[in-house]
mmJSON file of the N, C-alpha and C atoms, coordinates in Angstrom:
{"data_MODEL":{"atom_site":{
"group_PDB":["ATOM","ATOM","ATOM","ATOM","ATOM","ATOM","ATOM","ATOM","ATOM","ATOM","ATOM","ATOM","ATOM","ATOM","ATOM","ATOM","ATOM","ATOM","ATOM","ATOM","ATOM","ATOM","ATOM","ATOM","ATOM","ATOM","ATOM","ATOM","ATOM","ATOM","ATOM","ATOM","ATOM","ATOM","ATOM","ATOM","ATOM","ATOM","ATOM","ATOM","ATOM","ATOM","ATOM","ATOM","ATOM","ATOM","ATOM","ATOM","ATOM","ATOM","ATOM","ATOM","ATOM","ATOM","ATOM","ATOM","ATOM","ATOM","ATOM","ATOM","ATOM","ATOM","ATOM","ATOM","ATOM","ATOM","ATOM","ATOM","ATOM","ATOM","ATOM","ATOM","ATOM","ATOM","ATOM","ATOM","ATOM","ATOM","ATOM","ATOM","ATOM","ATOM","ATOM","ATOM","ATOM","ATOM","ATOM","ATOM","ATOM","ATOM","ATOM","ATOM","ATOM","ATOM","ATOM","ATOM","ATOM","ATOM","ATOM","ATOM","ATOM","ATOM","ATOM","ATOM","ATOM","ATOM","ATOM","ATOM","ATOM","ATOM","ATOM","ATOM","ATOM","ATOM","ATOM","ATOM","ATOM","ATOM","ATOM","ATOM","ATOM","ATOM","ATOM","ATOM","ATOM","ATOM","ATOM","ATOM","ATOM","ATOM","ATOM","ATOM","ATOM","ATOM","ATOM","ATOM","ATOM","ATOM","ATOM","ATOM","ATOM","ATOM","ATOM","ATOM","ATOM","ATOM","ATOM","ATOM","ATOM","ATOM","ATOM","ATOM","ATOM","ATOM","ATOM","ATOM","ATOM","ATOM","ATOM","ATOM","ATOM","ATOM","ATOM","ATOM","ATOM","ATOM","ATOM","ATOM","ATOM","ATOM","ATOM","ATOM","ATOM","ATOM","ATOM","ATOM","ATOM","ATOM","ATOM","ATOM","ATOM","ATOM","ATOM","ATOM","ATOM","ATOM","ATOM","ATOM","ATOM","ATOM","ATOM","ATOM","ATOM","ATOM","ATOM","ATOM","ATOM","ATOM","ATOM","ATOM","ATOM","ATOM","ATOM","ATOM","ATOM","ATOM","ATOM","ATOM","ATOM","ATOM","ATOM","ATOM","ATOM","ATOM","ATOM","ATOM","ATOM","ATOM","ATOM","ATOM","ATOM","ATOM","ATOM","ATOM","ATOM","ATOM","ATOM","ATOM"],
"id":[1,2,3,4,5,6,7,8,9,10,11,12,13,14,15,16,17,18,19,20,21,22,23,24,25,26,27,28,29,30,31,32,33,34,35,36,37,38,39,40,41,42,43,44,45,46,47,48,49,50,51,52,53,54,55,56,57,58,59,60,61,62,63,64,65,66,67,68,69,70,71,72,73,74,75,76,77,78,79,80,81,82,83,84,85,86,87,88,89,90,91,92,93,94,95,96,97,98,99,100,101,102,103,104,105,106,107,108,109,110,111,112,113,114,115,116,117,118,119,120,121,122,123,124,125,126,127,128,129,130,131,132,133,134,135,136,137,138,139,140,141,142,143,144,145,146,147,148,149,150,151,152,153,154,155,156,157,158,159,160,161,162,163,164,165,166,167,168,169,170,171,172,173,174,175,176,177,178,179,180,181,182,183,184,185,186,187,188,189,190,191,192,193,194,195,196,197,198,199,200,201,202,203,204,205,206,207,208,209,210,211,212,213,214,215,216,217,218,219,220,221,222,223,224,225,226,227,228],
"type_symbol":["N","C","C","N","C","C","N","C","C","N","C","C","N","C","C","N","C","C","N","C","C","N","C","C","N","C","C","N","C","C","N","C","C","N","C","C","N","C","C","N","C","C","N","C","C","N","C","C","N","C","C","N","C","C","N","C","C","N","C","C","N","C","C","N","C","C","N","C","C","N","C","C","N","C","C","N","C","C","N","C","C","N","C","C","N","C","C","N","C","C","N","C","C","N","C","C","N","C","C","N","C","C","N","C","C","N","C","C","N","C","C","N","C","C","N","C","C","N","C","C","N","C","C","N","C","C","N","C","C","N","C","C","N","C","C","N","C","C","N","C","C","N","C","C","N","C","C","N","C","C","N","C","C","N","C","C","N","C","C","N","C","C","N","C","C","N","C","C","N","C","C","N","C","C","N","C","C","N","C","C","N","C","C","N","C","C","N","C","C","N","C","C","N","C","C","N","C","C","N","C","C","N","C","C","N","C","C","N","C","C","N","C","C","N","C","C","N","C","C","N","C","C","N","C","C","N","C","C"],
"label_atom_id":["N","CA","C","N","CA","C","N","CA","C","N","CA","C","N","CA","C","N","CA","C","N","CA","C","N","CA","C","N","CA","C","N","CA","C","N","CA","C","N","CA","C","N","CA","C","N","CA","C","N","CA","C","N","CA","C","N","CA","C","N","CA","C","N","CA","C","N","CA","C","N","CA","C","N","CA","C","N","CA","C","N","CA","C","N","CA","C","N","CA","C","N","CA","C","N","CA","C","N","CA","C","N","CA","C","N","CA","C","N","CA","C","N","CA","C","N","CA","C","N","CA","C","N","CA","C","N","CA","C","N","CA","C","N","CA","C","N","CA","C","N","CA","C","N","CA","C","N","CA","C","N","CA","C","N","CA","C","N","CA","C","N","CA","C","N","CA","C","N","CA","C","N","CA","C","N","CA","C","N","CA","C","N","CA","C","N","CA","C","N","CA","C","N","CA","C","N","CA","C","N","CA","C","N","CA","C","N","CA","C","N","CA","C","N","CA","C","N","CA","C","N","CA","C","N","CA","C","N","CA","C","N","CA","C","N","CA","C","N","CA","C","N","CA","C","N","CA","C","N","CA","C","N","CA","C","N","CA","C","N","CA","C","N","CA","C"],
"label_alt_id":[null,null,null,null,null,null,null,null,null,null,null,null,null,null,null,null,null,null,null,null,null,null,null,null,null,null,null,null,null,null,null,null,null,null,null,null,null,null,null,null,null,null,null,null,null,null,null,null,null,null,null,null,null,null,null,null,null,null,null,null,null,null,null,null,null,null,null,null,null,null,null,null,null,null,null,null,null,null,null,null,null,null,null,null,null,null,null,null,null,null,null,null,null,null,null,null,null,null,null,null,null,null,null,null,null,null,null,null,null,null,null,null,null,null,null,null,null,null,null,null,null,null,null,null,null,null,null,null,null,null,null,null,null,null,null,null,null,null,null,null,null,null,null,null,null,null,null,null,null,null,null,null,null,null,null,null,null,null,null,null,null,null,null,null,null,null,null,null,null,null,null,null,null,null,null,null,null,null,null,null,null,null,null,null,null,null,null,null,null,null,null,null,null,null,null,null,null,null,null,null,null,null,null,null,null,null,null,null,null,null,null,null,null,null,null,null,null,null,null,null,null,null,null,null,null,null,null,null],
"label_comp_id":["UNK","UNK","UNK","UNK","UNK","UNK","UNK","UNK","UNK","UNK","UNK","UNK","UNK","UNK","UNK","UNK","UNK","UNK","UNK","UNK","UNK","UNK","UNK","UNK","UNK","UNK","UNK","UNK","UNK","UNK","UNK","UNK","UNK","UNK","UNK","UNK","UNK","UNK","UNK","UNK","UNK","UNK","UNK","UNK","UNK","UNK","UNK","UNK","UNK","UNK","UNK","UNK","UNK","UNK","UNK","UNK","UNK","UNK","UNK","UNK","UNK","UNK","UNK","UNK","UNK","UNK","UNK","UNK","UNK","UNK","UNK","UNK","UNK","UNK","UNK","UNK","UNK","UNK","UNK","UNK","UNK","UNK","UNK","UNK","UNK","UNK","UNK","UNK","UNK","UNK","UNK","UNK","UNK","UNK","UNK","UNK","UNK","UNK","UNK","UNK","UNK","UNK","UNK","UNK","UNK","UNK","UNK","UNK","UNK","UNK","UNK","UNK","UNK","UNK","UNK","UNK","UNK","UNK","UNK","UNK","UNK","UNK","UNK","UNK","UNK","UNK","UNK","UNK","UNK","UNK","UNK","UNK","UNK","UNK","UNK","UNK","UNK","UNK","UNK","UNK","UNK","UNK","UNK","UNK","UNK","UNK","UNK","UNK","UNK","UNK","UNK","UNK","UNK","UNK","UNK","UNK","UNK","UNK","UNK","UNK","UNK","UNK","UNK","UNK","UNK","UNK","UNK","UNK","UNK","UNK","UNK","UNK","UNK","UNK","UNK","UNK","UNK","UNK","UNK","UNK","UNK","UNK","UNK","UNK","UNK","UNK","UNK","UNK","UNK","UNK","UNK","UNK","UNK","UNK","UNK","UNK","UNK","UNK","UNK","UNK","UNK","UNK","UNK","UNK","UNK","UNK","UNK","UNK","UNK","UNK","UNK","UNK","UNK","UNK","UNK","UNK","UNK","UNK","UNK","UNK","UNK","UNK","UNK","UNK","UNK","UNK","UNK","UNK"],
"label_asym_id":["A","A","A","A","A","A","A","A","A","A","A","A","A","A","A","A","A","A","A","A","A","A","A","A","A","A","A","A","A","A","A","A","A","A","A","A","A","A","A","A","A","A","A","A","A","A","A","A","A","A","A","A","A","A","A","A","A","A","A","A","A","A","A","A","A","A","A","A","A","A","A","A","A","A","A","A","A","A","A","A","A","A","A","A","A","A","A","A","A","A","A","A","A","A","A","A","A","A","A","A","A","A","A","A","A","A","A","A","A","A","A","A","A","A","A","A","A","A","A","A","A","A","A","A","A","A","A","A","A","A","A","A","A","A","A","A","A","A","A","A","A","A","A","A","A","A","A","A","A","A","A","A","A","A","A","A","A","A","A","A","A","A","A","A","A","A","A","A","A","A","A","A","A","A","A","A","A","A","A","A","A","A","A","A","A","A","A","A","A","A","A","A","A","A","A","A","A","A","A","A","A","A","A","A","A","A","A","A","A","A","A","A","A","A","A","A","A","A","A","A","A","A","A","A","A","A","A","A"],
"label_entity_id":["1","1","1","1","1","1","1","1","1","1","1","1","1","1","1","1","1","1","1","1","1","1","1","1","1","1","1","1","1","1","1","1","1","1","1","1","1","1","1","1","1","1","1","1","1","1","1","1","1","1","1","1","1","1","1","1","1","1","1","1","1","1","1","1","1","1","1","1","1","1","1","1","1","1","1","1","1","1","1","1","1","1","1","1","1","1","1","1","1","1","1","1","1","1","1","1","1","1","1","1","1","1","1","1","1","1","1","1","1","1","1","1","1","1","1","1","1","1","1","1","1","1","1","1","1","1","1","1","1","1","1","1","1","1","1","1","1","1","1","1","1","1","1","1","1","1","1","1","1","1","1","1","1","1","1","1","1","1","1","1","1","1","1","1","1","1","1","1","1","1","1","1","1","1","1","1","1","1","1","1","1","1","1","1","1","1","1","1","1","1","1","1","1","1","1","1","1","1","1","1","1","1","1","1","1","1","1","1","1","1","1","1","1","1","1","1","1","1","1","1","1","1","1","1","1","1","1","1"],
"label_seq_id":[1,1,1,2,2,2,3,3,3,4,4,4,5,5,5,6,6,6,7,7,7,8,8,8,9,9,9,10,10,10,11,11,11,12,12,12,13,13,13,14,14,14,15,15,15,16,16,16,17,17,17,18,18,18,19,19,19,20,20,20,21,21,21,22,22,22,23,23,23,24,24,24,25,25,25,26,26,26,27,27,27,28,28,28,29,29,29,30,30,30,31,31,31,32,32,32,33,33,33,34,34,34,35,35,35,36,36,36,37,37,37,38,38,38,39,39,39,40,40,40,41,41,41,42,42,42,43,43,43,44,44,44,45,45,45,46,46,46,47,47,47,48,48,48,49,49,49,50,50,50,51,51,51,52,52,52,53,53,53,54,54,54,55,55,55,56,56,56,57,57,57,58,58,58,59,59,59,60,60,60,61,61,61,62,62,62,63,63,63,64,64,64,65,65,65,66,66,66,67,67,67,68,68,68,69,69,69,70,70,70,71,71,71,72,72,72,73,73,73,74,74,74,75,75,75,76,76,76],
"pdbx_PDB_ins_code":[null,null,null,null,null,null,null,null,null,null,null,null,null,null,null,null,null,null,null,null,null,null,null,null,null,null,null,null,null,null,null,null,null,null,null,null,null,null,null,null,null,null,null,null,null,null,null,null,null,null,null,null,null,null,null,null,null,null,null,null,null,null,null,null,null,null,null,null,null,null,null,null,null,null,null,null,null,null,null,null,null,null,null,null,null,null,null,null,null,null,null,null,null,null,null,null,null,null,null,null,null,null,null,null,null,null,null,null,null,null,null,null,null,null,null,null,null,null,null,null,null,null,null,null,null,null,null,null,null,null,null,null,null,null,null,null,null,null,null,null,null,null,null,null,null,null,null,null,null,null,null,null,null,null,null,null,null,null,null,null,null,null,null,null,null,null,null,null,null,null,null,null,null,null,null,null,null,null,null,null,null,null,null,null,null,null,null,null,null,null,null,null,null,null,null,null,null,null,null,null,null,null,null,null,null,null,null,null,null,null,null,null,null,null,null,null,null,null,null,null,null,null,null,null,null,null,null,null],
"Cartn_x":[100.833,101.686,102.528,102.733,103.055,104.559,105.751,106.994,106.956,107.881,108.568,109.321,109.349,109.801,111.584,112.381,113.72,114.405,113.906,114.439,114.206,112.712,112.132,113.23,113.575,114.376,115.712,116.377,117.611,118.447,117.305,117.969,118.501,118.545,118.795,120.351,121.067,122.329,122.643,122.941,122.398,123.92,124.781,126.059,125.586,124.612,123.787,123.665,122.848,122.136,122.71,123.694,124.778,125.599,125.908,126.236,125.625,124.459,123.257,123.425,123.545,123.339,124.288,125.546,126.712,126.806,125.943,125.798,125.126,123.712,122.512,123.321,124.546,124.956,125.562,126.665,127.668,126.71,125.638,124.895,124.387,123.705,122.997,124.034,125.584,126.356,127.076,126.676,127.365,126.257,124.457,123.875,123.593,124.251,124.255,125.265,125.97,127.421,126.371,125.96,125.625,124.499,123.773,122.84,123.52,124.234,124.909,126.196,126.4,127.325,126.164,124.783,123.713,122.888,122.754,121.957,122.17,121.463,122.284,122.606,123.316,123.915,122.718,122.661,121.486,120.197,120.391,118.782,119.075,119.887,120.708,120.859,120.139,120.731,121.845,122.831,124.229,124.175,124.792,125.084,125.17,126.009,125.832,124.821,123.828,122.437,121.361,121.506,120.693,120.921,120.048,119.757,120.481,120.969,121.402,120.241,118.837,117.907,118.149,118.264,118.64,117.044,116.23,114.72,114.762,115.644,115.411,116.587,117.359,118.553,117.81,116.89,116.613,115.827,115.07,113.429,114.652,115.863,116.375,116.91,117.812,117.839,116.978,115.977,114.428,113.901,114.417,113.888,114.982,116.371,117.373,116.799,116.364,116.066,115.032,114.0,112.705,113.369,114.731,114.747,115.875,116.439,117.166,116.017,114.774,113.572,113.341,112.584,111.518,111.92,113.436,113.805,113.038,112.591,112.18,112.295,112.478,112.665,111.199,111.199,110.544,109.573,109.881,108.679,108.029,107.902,107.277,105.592],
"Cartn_y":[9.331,8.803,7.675,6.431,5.472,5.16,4.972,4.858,3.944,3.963,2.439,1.515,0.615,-0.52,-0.211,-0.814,-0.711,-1.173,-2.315,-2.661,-2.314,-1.681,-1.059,0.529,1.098,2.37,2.366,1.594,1.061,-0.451,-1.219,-2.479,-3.265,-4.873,-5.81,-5.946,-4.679,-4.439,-3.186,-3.669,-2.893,-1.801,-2.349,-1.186,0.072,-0.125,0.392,1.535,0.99,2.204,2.824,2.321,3.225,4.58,4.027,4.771,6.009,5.59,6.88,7.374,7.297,8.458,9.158,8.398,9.178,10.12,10.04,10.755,12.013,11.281,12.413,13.103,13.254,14.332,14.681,14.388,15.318,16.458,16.086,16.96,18.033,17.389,18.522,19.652,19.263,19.825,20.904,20.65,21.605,22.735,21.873,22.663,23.864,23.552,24.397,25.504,24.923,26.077,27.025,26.661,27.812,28.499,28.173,28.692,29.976,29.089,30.384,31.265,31.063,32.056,33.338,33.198,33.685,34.254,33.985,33.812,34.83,36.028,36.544,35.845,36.168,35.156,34.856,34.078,32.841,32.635,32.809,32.181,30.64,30.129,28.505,28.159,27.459,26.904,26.044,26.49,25.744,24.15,23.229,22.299,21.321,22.075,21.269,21.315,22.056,21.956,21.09,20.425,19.893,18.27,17.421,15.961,15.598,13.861,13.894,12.833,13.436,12.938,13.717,13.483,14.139,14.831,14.574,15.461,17.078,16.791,18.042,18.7,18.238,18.942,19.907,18.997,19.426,20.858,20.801,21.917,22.793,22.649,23.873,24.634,23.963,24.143,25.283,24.75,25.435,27.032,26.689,28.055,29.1,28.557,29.414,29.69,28.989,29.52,30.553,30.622,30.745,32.872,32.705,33.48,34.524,33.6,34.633,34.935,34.409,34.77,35.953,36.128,36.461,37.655,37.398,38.772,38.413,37.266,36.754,35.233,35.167,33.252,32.711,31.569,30.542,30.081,30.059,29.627,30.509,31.761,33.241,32.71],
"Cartn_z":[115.095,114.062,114.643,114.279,114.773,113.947,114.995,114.697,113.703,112.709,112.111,112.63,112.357,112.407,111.987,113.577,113.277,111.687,112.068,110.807,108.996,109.254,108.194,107.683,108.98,108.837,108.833,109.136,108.858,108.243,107.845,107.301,108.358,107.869,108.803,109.367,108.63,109.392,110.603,111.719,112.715,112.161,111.646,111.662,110.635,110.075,109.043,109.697,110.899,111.422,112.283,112.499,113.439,112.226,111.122,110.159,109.584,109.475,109.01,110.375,111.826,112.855,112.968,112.206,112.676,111.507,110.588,109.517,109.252,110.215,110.669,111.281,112.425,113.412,112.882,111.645,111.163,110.288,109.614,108.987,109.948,110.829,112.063,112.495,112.505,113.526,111.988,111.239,109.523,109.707,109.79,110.018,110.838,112.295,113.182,113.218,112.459,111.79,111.235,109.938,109.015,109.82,110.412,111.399,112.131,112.864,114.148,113.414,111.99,111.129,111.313,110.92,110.809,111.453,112.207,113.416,114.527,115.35,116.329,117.647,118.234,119.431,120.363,120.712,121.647,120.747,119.293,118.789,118.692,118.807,118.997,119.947,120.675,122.239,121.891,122.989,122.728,122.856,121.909,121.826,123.003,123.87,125.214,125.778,126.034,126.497,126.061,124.602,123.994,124.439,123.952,124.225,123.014,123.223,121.783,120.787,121.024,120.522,118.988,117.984,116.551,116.565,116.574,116.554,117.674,118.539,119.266,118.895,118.287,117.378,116.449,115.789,114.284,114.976,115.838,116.514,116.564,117.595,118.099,116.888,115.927,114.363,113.823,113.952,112.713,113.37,115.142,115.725,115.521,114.873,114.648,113.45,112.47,111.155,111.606,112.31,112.217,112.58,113.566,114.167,113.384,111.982,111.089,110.756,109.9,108.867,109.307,110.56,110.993,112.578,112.581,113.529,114.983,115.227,116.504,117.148,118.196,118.533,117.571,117.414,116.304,118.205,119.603,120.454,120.825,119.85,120.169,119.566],
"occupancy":[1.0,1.0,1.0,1.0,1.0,1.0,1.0,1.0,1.0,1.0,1.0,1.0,1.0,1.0,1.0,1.0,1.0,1.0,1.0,1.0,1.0,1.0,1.0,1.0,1.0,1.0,1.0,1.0,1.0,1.0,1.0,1.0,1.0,1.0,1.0,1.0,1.0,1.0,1.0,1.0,1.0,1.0,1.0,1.0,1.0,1.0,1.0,1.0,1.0,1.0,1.0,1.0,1.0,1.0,1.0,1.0,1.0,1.0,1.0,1.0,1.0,1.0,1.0,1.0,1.0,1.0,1.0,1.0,1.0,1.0,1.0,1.0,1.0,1.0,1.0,1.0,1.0,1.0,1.0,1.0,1.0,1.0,1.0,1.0,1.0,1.0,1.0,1.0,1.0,1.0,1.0,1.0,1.0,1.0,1.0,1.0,1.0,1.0,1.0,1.0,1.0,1.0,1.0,1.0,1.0,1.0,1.0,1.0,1.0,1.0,1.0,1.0,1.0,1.0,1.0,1.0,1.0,1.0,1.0,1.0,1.0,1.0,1.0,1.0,1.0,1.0,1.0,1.0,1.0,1.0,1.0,1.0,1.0,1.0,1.0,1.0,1.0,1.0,1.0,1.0,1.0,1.0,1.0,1.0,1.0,1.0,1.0,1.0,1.0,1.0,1.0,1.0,1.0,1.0,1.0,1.0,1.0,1.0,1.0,1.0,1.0,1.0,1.0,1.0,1.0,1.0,1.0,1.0,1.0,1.0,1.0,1.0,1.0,1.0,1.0,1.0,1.0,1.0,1.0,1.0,1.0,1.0,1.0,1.0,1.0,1.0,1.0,1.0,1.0,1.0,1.0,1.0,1.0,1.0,1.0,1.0,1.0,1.0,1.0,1.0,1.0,1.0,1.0,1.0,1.0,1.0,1.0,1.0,1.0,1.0,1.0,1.0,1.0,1.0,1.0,1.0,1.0,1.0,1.0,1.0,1.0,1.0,1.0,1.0,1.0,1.0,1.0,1.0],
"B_iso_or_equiv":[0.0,0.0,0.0,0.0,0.0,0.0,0.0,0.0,0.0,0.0,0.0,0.0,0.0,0.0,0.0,0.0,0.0,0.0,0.0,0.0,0.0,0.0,0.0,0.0,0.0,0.0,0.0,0.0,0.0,0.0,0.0,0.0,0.0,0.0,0.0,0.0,0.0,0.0,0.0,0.0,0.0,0.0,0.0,0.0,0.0,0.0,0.0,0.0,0.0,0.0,0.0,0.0,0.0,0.0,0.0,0.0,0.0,0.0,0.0,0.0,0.0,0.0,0.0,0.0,0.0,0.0,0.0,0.0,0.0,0.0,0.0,0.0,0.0,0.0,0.0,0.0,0.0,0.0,0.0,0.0,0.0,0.0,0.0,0.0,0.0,0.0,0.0,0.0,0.0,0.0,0.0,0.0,0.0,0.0,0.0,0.0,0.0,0.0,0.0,0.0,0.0,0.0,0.0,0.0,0.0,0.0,0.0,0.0,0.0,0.0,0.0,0.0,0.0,0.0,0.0,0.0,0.0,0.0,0.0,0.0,0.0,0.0,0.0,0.0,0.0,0.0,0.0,0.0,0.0,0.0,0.0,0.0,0.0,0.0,0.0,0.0,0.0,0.0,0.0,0.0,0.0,0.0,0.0,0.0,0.0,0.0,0.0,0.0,0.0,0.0,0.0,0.0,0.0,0.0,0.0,0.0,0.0,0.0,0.0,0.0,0.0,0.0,0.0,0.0,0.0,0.0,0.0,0.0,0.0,0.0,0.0,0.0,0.0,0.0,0.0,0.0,0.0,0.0,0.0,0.0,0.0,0.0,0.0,0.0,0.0,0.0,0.0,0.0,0.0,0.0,0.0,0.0,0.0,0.0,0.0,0.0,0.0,0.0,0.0,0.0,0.0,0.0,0.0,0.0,0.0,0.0,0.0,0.0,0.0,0.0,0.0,0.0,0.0,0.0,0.0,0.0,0.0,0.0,0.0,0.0,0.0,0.0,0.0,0.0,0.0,0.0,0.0,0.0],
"pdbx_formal_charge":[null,null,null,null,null,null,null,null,null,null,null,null,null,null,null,null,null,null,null,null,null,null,null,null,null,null,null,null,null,null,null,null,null,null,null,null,null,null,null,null,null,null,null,null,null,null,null,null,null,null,null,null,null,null,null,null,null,null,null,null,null,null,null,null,null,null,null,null,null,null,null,null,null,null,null,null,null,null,null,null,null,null,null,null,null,null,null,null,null,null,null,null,null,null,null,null,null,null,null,null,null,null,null,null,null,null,null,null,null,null,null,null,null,null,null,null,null,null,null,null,null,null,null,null,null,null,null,null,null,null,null,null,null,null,null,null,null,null,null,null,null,null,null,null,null,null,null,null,null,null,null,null,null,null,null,null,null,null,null,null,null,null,null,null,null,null,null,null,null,null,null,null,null,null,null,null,null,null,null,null,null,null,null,null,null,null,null,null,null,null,null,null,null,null,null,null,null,null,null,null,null,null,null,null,null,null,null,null,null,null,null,null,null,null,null,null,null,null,null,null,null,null,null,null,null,null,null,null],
"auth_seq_id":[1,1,1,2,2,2,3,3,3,4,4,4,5,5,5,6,6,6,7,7,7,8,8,8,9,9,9,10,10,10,11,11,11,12,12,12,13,13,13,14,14,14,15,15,15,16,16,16,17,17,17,18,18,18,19,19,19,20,20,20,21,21,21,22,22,22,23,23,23,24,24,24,25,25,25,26,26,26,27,27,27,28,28,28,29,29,29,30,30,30,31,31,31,32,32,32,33,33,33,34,34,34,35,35,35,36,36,36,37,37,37,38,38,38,39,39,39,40,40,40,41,41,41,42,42,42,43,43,43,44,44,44,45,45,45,46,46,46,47,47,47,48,48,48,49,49,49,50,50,50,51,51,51,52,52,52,53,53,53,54,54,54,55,55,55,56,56,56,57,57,57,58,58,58,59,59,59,60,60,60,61,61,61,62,62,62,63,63,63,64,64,64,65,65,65,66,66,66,67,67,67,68,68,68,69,69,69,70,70,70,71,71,71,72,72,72,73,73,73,74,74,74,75,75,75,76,76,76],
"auth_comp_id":["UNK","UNK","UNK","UNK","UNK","UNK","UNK","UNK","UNK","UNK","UNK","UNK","UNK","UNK","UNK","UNK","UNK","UNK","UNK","UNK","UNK","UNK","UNK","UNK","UNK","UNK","UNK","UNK","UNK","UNK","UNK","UNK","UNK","UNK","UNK","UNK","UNK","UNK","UNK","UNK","UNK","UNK","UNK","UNK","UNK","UNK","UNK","UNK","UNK","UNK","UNK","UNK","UNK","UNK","UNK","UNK","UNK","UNK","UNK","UNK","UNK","UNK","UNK","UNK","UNK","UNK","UNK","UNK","UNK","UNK","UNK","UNK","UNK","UNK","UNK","UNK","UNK","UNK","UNK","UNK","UNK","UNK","UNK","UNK","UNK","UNK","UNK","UNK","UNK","UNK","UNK","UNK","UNK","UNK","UNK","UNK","UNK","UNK","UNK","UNK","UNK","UNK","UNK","UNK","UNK","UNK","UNK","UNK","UNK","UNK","UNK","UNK","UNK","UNK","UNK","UNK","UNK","UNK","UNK","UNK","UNK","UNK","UNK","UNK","UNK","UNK","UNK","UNK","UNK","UNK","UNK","UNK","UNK","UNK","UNK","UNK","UNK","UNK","UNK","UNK","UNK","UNK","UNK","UNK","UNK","UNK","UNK","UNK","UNK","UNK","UNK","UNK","UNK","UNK","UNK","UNK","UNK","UNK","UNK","UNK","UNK","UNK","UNK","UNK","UNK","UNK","UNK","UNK","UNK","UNK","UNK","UNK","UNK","UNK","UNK","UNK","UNK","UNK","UNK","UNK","UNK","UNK","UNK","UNK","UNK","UNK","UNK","UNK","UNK","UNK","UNK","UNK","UNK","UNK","UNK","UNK","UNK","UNK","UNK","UNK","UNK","UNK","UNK","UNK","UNK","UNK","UNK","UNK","UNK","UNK","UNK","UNK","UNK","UNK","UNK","UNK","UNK","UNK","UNK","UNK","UNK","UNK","UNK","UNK","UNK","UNK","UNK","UNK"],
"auth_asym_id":["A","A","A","A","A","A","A","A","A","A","A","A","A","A","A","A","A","A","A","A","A","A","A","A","A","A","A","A","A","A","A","A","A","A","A","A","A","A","A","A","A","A","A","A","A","A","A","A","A","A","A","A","A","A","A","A","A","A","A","A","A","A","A","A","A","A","A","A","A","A","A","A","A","A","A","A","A","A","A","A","A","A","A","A","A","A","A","A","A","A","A","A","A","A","A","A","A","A","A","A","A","A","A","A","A","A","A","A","A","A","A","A","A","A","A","A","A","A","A","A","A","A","A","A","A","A","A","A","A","A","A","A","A","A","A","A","A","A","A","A","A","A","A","A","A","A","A","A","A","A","A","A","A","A","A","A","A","A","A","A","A","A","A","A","A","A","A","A","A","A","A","A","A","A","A","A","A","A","A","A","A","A","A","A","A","A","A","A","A","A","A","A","A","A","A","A","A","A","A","A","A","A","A","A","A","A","A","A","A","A","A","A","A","A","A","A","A","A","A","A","A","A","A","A","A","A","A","A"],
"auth_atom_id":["N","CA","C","N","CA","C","N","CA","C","N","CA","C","N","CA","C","N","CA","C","N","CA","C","N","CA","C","N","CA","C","N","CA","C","N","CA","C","N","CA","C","N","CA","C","N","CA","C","N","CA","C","N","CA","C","N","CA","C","N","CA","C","N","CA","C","N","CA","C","N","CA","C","N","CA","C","N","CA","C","N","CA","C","N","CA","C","N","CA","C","N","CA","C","N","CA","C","N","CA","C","N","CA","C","N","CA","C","N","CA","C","N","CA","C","N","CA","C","N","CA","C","N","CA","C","N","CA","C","N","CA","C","N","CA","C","N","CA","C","N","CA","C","N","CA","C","N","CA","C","N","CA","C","N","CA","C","N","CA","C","N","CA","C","N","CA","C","N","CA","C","N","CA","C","N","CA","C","N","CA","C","N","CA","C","N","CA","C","N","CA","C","N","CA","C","N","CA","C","N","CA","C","N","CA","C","N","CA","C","N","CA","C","N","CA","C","N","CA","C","N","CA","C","N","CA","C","N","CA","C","N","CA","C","N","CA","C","N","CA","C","N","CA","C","N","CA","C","N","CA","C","N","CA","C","N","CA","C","N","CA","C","N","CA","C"],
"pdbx_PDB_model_num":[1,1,1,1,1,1,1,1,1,1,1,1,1,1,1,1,1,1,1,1,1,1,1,1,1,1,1,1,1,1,1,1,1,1,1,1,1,1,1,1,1,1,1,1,1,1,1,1,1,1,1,1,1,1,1,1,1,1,1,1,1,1,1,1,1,1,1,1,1,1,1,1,1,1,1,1,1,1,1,1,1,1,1,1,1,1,1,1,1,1,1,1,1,1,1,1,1,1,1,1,1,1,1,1,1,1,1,1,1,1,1,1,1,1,1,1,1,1,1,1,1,1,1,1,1,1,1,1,1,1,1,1,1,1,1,1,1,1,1,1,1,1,1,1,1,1,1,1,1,1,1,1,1,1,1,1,1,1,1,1,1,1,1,1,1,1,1,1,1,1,1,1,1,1,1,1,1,1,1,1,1,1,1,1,1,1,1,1,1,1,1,1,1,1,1,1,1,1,1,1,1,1,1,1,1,1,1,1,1,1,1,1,1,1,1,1,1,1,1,1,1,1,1,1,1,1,1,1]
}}}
């Protein structure tokens, strides 16, 4: 799958795209709230451990979901 084009994903204003990330993390970091309200303790790798790549936010995210669903880690 071949990336997009910067400017295709954020517009020819680069403050643009600084805006949507700072946007993407406030969402990720609401998300990780309701997660670990949920969640039993370590199905969330802590915040500080993570990259601040927003994609490996989202994986560690989904294995917390995976791990309220389903009563097991989501890399089982």
């Amino acid at each position: 799958m071949e990336m997009p084009d910067f400017i295709d994903v954020f517009g020819p204003d680069p403050t643009g795209g600084l805006r949507e990330m700072r946007n993407l993390d406030i969402a990720l970091r609401m998300i990780r709230e309701a997660i670990e309200d949920c969640a039993p303790p370590g199905a969330v790798p802590s915040r500080e451990y993570m990259m601040p790549e927003p994609w490996l936010e989202a994986e560690a995210l989904v294995r917390g979901i995976y791990t309220i669903a389903y009563g097991k880690p989501g890399n089982e």
